[in-house]
NUBALO-237070 format. One record per atom (N, C-alpha, C): residue in one letter; x, z, y. Coordinates in steps of 0.001 Angstrom, whole numbers, plus 500000, padded with zeros to 6 digits. Atoms other than C-alpha are relative to their C-alpha. Layout:
N
AXZY ...
! end
This chain:
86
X501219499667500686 X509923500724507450 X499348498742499434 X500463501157500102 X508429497227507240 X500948499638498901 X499183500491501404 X511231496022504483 X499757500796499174 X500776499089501041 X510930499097502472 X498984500029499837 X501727500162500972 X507288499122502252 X500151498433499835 X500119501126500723 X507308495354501711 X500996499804498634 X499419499590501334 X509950496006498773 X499241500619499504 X500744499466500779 X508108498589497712 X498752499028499393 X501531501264500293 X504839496495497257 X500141499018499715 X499573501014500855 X506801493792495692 X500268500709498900 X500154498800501407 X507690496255493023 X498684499786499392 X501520500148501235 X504243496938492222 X499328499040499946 X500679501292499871 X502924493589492973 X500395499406498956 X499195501134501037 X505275491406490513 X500311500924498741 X499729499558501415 X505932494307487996 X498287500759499273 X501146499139500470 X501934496026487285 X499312498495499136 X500748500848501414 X501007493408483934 X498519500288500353 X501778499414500324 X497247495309484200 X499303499147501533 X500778499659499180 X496397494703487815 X500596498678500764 X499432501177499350 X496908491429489993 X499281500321501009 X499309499366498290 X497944492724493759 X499955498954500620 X499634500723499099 X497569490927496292 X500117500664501579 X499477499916498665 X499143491245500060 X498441499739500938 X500921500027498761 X496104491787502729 X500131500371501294 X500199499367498245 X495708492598506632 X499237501087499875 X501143498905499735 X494058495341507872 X498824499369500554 X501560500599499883 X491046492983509493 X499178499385498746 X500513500148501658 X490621491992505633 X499326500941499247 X500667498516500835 X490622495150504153 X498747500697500412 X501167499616498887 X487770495947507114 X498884499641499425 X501317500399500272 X485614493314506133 X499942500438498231 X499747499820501545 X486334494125501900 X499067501440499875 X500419498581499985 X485391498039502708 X499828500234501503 X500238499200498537 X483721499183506304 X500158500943500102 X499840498578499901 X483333502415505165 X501621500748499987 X498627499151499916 X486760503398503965 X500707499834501741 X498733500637499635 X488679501340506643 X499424500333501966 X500691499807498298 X486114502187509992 X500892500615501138 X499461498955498901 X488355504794511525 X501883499633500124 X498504500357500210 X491683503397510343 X500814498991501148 X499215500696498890 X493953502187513687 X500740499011499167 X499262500998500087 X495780499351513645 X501403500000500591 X498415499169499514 X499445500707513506 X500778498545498856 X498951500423500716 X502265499141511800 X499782500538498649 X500429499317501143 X501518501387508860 X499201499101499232 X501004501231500675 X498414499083507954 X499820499043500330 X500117501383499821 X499591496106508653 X500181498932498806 X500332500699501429 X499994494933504869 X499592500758499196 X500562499047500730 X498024496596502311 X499954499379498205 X500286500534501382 X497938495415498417 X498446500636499698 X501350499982500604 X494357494840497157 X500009499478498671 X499577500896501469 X494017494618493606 X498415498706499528 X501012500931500294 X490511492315493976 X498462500847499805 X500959499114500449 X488178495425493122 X499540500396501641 X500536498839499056 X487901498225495001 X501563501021500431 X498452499351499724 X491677499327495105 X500898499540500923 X499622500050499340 X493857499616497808 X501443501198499626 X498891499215500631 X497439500903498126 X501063499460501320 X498882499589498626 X499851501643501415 X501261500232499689 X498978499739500210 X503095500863500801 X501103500627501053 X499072499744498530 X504499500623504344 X499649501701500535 X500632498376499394 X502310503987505021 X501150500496499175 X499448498864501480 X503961505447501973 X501824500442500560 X498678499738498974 X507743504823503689 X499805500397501078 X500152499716498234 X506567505863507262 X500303501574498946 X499808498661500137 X505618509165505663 X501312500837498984 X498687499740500974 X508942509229503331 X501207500561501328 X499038500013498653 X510554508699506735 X499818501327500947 X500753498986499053 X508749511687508455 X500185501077499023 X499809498948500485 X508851514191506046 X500825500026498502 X499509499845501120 X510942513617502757 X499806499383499112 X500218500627501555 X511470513508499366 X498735500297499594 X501490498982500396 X507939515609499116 X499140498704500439 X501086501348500079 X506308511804499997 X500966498958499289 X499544501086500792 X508283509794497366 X500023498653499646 X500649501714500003 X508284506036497369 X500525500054498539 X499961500214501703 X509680506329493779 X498641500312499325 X501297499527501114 X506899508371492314 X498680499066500740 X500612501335499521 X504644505692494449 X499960499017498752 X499739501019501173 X505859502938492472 X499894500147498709 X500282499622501374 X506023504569489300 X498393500594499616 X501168499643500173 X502575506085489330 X499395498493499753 X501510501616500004 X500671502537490150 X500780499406498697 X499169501119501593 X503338500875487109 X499482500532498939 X499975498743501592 X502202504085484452 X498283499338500088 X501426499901500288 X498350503070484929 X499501498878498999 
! end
């Protein structure tokens, strides 16, 4: 899980021209947003998160856990391709 979501999130990190991604922690993302991030455990899941500097956030490693758990119906392709089309 950890390689695939960090692939993944090199994908959209080095290929999205519009939006400059950067690699965060989850005690980052905490202090960035309290509200979103208050209830959010500290799993493997959110242990790297891409912040694009705003207000955007984006779970790659989540995104493979749940690829891993239930299917093609959580897509790390259409992931990647969605954040690249914006």
């Amino acid at each position: 899980m950890l390689r695939a979501g960090a692939y993944v999130g090199e994908v959209i990190r080095r290929n999205d021209k519009k939006t400059k991604w950067q690699w965060i922690d989850l005690e980052t993302a905490k202090s960035l947003n309290p509200e979103f991030f208050r209830s959010m455990p500290k799993v493997i899941a959110s242990a790297a998160i891409l912040y694009n500097g705003k207000s955007g956030f984006v779970f790659p490693l989540a995104k493979v856990e749940k690829y891993l758990e239930n299917g093609s119906e959580d897509s790390v392709t259409s992931l990647a391709q969605v954040m690249l089309s914006k």
